[in-house]
One Martini backbone bead per residue (centre of mass of N, CA, C, O) as a GRO file, in nm:
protein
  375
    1UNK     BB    1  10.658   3.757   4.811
    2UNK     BB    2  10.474   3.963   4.952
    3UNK     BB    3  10.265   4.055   4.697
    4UNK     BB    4  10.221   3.752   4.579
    5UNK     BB    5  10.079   3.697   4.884
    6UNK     BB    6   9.874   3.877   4.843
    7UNK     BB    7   9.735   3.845   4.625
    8UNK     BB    8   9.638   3.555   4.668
    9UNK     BB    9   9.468   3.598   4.881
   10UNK     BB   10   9.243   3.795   4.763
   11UNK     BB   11   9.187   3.558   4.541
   12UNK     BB   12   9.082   3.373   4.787
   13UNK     BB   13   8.858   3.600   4.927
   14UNK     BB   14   8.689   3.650   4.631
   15UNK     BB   15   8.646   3.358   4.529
   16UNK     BB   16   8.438   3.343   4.720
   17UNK     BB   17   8.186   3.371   4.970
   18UNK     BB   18   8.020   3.614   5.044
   19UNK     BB   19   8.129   3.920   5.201
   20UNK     BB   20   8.240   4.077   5.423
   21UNK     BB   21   8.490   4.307   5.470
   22UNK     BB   22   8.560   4.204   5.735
   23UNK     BB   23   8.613   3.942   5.650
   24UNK     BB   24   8.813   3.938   5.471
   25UNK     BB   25   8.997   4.075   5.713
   26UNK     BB   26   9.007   3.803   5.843
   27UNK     BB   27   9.125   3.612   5.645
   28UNK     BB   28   9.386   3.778   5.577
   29UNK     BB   29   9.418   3.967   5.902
   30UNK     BB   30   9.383   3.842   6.235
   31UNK     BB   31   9.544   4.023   6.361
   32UNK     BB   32   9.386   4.332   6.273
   33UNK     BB   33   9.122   4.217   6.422
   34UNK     BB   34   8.866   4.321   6.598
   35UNK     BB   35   8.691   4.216   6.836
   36UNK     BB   36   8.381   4.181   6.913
   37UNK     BB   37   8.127   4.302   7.091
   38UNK     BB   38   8.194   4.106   7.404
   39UNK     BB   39   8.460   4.032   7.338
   40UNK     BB   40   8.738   3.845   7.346
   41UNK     BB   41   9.057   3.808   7.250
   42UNK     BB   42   9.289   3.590   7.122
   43UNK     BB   43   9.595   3.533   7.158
   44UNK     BB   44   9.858   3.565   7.007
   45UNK     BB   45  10.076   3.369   6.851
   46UNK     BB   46  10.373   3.344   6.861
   47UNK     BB   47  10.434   3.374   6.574
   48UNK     BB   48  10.290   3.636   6.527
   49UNK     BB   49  10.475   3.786   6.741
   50UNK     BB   50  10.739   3.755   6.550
   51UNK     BB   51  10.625   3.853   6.298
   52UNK     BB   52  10.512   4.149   6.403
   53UNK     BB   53  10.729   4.285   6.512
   54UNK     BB   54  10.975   4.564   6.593
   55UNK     BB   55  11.187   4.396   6.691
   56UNK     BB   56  11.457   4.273   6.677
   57UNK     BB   57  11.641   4.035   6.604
   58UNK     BB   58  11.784   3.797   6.702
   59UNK     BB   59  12.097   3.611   6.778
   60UNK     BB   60  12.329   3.397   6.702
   61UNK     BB   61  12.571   3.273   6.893
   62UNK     BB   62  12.757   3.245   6.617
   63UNK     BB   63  12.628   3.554   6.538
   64UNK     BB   64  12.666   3.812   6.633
   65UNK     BB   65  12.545   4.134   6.652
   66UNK     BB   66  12.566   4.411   6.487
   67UNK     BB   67  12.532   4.774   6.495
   68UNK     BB   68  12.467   4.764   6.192
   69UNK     BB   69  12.199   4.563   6.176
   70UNK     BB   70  12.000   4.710   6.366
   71UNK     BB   71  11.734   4.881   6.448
   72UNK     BB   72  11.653   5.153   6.468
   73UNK     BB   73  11.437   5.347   6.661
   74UNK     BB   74  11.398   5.621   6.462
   75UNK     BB   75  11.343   5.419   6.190
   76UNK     BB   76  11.072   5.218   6.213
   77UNK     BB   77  10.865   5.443   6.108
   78UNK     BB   78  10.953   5.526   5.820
   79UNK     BB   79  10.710   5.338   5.647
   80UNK     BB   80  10.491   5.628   5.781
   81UNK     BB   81  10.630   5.874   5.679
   82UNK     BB   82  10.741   6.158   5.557
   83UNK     BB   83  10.910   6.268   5.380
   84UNK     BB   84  11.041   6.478   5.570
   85UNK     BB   85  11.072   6.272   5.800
   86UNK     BB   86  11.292   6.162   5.704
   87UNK     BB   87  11.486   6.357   5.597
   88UNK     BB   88  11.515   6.429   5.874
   89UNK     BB   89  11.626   6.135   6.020
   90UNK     BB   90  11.890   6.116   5.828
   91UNK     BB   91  12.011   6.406   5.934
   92UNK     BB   92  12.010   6.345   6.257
   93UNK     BB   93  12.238   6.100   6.172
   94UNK     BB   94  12.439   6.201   6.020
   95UNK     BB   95  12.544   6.387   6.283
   96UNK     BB   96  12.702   6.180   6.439
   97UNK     BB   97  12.949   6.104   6.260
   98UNK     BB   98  13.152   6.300   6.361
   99UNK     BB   99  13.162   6.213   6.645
  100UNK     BB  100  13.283   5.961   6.628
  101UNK     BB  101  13.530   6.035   6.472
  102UNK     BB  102  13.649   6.164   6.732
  103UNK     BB  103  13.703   5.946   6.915
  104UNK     BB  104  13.932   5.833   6.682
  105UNK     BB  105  14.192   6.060   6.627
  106UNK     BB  106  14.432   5.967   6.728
  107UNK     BB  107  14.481   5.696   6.607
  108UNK     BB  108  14.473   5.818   6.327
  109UNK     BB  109  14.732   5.988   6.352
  110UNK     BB  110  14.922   5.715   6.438
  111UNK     BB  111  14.882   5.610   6.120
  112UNK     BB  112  14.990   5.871   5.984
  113UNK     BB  113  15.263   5.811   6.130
  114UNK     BB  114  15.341   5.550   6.033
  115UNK     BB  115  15.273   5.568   5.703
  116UNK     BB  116  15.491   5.802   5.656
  117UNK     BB  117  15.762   5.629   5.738
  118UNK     BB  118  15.723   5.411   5.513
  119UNK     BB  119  15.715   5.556   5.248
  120UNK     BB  120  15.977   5.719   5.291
  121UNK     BB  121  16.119   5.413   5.266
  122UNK     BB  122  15.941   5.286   5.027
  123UNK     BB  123  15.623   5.255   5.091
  124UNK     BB  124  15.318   5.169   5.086
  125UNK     BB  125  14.958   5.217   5.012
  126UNK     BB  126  14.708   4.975   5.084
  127UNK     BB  127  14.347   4.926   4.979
  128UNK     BB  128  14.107   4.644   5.067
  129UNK     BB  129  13.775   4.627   4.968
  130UNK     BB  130  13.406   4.609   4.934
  131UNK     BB  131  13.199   4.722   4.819
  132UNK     BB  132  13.165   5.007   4.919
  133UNK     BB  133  13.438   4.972   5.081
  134UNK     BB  134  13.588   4.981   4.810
  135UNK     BB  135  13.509   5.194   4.687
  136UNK     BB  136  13.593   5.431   4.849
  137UNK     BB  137  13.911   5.353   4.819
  138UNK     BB  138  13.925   5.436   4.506
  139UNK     BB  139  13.855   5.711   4.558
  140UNK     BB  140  14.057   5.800   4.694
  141UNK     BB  141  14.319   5.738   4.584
  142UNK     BB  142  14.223   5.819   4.271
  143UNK     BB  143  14.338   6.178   4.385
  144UNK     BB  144  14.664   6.153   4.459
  145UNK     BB  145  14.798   6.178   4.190
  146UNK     BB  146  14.701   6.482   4.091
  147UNK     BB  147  14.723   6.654   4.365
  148UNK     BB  148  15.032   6.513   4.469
  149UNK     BB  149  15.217   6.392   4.226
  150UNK     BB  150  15.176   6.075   4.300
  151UNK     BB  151  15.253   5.777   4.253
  152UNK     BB  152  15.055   5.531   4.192
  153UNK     BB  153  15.207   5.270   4.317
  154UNK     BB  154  15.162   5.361   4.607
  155UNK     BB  155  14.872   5.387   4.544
  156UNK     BB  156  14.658   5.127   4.638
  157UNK     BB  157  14.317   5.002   4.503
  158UNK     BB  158  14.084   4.712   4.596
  159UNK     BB  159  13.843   4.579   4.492
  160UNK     BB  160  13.625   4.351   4.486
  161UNK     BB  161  13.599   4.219   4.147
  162UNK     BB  162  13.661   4.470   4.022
  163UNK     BB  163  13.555   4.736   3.836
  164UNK     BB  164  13.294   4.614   3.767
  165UNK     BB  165  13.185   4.703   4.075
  166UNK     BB  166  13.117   4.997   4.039
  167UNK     BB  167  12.786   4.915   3.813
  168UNK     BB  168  12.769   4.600   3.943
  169UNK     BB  169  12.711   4.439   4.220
  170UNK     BB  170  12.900   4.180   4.397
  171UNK     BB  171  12.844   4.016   4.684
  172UNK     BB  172  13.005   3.733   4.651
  173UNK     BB  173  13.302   3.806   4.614
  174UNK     BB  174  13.358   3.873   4.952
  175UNK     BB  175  13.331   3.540   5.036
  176UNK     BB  176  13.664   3.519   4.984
  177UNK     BB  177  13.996   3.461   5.148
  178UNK     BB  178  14.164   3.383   4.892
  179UNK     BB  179  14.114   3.609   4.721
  180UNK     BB  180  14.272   3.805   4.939
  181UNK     BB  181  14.520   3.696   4.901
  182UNK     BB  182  14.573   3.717   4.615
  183UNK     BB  183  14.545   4.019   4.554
  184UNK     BB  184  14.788   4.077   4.705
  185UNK     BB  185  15.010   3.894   4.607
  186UNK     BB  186  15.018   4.061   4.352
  187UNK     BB  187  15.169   4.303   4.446
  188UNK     BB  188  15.419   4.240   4.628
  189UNK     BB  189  15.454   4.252   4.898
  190UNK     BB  190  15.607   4.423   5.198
  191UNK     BB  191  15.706   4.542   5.502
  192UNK     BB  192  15.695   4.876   5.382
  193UNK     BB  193  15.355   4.844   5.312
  194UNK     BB  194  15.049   4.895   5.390
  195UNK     BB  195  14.718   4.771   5.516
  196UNK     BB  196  14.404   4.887   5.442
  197UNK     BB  197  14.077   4.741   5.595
  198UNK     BB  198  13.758   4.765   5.454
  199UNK     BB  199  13.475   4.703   5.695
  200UNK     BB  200  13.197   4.778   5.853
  201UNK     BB  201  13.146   4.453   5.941
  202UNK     BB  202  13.429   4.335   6.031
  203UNK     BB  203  13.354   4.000   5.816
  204UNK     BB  204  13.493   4.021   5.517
  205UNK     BB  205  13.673   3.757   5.414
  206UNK     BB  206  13.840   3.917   5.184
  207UNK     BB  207  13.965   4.078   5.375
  208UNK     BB  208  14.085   3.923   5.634
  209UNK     BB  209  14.218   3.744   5.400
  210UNK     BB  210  14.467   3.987   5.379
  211UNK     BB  211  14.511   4.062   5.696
  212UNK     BB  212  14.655   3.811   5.726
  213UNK     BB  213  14.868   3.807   5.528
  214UNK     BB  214  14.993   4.012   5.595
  215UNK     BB  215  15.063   4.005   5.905
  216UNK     BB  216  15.263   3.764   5.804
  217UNK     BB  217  15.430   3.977   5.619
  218UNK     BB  218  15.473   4.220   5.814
  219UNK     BB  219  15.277   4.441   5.781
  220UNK     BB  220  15.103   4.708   5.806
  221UNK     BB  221  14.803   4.685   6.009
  222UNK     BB  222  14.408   4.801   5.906
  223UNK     BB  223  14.103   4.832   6.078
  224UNK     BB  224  13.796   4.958   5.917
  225UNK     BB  225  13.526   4.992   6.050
  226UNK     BB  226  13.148   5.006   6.215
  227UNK     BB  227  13.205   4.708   6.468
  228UNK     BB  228  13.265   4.624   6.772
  229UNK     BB  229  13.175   4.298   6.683
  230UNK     BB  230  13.399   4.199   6.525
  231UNK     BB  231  13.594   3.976   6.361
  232UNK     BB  232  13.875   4.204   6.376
  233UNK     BB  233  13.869   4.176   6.664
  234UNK     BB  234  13.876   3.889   6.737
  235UNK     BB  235  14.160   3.790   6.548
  236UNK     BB  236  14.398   4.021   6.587
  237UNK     BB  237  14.530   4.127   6.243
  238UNK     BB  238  14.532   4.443   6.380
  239UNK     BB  239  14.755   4.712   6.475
  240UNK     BB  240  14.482   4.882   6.369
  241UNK     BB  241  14.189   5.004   6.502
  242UNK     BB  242  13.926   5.165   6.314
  243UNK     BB  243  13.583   5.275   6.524
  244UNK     BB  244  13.327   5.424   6.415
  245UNK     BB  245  13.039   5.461   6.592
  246UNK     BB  246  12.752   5.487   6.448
  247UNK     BB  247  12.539   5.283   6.452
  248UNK     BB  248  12.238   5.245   6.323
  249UNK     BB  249  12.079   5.226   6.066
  250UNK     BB  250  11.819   5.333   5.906
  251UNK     BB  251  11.892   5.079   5.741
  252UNK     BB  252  11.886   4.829   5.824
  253UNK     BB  253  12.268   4.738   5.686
  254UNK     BB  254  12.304   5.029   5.532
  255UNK     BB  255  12.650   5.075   5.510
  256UNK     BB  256  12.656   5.317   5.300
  257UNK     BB  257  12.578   5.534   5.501
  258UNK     BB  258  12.709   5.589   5.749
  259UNK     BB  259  12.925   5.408   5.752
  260UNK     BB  260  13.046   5.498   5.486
  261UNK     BB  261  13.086   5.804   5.579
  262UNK     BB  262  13.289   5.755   5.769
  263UNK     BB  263  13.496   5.610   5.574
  264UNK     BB  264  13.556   5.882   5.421
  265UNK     BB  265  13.656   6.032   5.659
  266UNK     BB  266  13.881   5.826   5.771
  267UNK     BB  267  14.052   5.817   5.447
  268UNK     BB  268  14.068   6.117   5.398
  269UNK     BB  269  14.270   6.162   5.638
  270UNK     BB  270  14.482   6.000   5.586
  271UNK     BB  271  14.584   6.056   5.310
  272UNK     BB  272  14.615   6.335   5.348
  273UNK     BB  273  14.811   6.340   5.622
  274UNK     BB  274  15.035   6.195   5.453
  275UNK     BB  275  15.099   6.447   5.241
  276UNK     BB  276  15.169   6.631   5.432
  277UNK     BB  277  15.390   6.508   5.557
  278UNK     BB  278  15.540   6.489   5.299
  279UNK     BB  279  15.528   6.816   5.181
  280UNK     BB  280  15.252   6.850   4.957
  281UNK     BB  281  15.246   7.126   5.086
  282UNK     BB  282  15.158   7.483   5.186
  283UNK     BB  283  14.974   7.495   5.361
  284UNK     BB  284  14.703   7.465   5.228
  285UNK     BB  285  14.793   7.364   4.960
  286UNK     BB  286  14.887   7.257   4.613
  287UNK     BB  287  15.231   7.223   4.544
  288UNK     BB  288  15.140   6.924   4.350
  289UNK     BB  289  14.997   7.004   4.160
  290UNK     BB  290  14.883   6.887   3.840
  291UNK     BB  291  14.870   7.034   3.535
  292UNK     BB  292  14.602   6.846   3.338
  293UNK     BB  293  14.415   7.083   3.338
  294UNK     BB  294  14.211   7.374   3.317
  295UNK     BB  295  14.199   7.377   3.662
  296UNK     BB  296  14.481   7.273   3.763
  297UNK     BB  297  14.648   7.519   3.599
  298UNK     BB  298  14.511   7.727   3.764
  299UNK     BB  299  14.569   7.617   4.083
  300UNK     BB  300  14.846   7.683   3.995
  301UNK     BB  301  14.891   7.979   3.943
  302UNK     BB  302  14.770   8.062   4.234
  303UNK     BB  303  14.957   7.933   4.417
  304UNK     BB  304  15.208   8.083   4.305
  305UNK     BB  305  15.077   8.344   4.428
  306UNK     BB  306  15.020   8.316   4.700
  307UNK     BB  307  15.318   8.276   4.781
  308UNK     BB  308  15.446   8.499   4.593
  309UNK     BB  309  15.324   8.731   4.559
  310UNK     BB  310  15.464   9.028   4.427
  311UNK     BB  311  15.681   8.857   4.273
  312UNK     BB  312  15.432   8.763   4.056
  313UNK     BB  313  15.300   9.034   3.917
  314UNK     BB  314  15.486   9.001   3.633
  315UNK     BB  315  15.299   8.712   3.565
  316UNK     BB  316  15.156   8.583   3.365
  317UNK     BB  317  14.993   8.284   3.264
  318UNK     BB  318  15.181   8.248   3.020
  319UNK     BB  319  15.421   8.230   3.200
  320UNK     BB  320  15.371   8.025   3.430
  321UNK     BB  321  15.308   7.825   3.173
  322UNK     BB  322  15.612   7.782   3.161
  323UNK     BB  323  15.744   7.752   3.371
  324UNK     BB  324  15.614   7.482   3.463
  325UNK     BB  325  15.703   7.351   3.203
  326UNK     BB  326  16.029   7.380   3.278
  327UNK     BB  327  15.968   7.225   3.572
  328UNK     BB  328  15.764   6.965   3.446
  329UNK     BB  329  15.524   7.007   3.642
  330UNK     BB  330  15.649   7.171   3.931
  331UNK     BB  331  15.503   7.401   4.115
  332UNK     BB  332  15.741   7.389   4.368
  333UNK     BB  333  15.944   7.486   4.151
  334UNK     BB  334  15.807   7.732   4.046
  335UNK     BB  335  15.823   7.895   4.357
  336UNK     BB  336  16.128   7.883   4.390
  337UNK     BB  337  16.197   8.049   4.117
  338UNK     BB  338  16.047   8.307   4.184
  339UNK     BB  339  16.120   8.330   4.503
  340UNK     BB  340  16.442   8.344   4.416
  341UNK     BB  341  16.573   8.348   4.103
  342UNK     BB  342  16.676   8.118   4.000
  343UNK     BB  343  16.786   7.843   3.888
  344UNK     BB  344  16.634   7.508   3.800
  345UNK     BB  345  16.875   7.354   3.945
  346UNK     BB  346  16.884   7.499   4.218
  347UNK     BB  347  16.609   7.450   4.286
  348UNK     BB  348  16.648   7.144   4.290
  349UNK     BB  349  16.901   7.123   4.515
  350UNK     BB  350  16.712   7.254   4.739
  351UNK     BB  351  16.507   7.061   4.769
  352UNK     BB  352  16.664   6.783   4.832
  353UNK     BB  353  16.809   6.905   5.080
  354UNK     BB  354  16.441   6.937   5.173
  355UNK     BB  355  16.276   6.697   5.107
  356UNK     BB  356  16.056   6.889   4.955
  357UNK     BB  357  16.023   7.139   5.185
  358UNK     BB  358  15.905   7.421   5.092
  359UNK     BB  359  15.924   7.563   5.327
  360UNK     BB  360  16.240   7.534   5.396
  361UNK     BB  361  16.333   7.658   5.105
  362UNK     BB  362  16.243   7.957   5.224
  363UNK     BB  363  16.364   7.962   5.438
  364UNK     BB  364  16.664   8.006   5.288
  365UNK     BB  365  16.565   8.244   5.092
  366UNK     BB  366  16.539   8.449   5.360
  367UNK     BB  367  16.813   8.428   5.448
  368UNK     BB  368  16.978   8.512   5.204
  369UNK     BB  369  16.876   8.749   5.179
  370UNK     BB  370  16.929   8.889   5.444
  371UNK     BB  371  17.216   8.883   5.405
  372UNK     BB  372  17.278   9.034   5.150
  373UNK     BB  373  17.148   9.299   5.254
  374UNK     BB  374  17.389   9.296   5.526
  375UNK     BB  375  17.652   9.310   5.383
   0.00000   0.00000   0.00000
């Protein structure tokens, strides 16, 4: 290590003899003794000069260069910087990353209208990553069964290593194409169901070989980088490649940092956006969301004050938190219950009619109501 070589070095030039502070500093560091007055310096040599550069180092032939791997240029002095300078450069490059993720909105739409096709036909969406991009995965999906009421069967999400890995970096698991093969075939993958592999450097064994097992069994896969270098894109693998391109990290390699950010913006949009498609919301509302705690019951009775206005006026908290537990804990279903006045039948097979969509039963309901008024 650095510290115990300079150690070493110290104890090795105060343990001889006597010597001024300026040889002590040409015996330890003699790149950075400036020459004696009216003397030349002599050139330093190859080695010096690759291990002091500040230049990134190549690549090799066989192992390309990744561009989240490189250097960036505005934060090589970031180790002698102040706080605030530091903080300064991480926050400029953060604003970076919306740009990027704005490039590849087109694909990530078709990718949202792909895989709500295959769910409603009765498939799933699974994602599948290490390391960050693991985690990232399993806190995505990890939300849509209680905002969206949606079957956790149907969305799942698998870090390399399991759970374990949340609260301990196990980075060697992730260099397996057997586990990622192992993994999903757990799963019992079908071709109705997509697979999302989230790799921010696209070369993560246990994704490929995840991503190469979908593809042979049929599934949509989608490849999630944050490298035009990958892999992924070498192999491919993959019938769609979402690549926000967000640049060198503040610390060369550290994709928790805008790659990171990059992967929950671009996973949010998909999980987000197929949720809407299904139905699951009315305008932006959560007309699904599960009253599971004291937080998500005030929003689903908002949520139903929202839609139904003056129509829920005379309905106290403890009215609506009856209604909806009548309704079985259906939101959508106790807000047509209030702006319909039906039973809680009609309104179950009103929804069914309009495969769930709140918005169509209402206006149904809006339609009925204008008949009724002008007959």
């Amino acid at each position: 290590m650095p510290t115990a070589w300079l150690h070493h070095e110290l104890a090795k030039a105060v343990s001889g003899p006597p010597s001024n502070s300026a040889a002590t500093t040409a015996a330890i560091f003699p790149f950075l003794t400036p020459a004696p007055s009216g003397s030349t310096a002599p050139p330093p040599t190859e080695a010096q000069r690759q291990s002091h550069s500040r230049s990134p180092p190549h690549s090799s032939p066989s192992q390309p260069e990744l561009s989240t791997e490189r250097q960036n240029p505005a934060s090589v002095d970031i180790d002698k910087m102040s706080t605030l300078d530091m903080m300064r450069v991480m926050n400029a490059e953060d604003a970076r990353i919306a740009a990027a993720v704005s490039e590849i909105t087109g694909a990530i739409a078709d990718v949202v209208d792909r895989i709500t096709e295959r769910i409603a036909d009765g498939g799933r969406l699974l994602y599948m990553g290490a390391g960050t991009s693991g985690r990232l995965g399993v806190l995505d999906l990890a939300d849509i069964p209680p905002s969206y009421n949606a079957d956790p069967m149907r969305f799942i999400a698998l870090a390399a290593g399991g759970d374990e890995t949340f609260r301990t970096a196990k980075p060697a698991v992730e260099d397996s194409r057997a586990a990622g093969v192992a993994d999903l075939g757990a799963l019992l993958p079908t071709p109705q169901d997509t697979l999302v592999g989230i790799t921010a450097s696209g070369r993560t064994p246990y994704v490929l070989g995840a991503l190469h097992s979908a593809h042979a069994q049929g599934l949509l896969t989608i490849g999630l980088v944050c490298s035009e270098e990958s892999a992924a894109v070498r192999e491919g693998q993959c019938d769609y490649l979402l690549c926000p391109r967000v640049g060198p990290e503040v610390i060369a390699g550290s994709t928790r940092m805008k790659a990171g950010t990059a992967t929950k913006m671009v996973l949010n949009m998909i999980s987000t956006g197929v949720q809407i498609k299904l139905g699951n919301t009315y305008s932006n509302l959560m007309v699904d969301v599960y009253p599971s705690n004291v937080k998500c019951a005030a929003r689903a009775r908002n949520v139903i004050r929202a839609i139904s206005g003056n129509l829920a006026n005379s309905y106290s908290d403890s009215d609506l938190d009856r209604m909806i537990a009548r309704c079985g804990g259906s939101v959508k279903l106790a807000v047509v219950a209030v702006v319909s006045g039906w039973g809680i039948p009609l309104c179950v097979d009103a929804l069914e009619r309009r495969k769930g969509s709140l918005r169509d039963v209402l206006e149904d309901v809006r339609y009925e109501t204008v008949v009724r008024v002008f007959r």
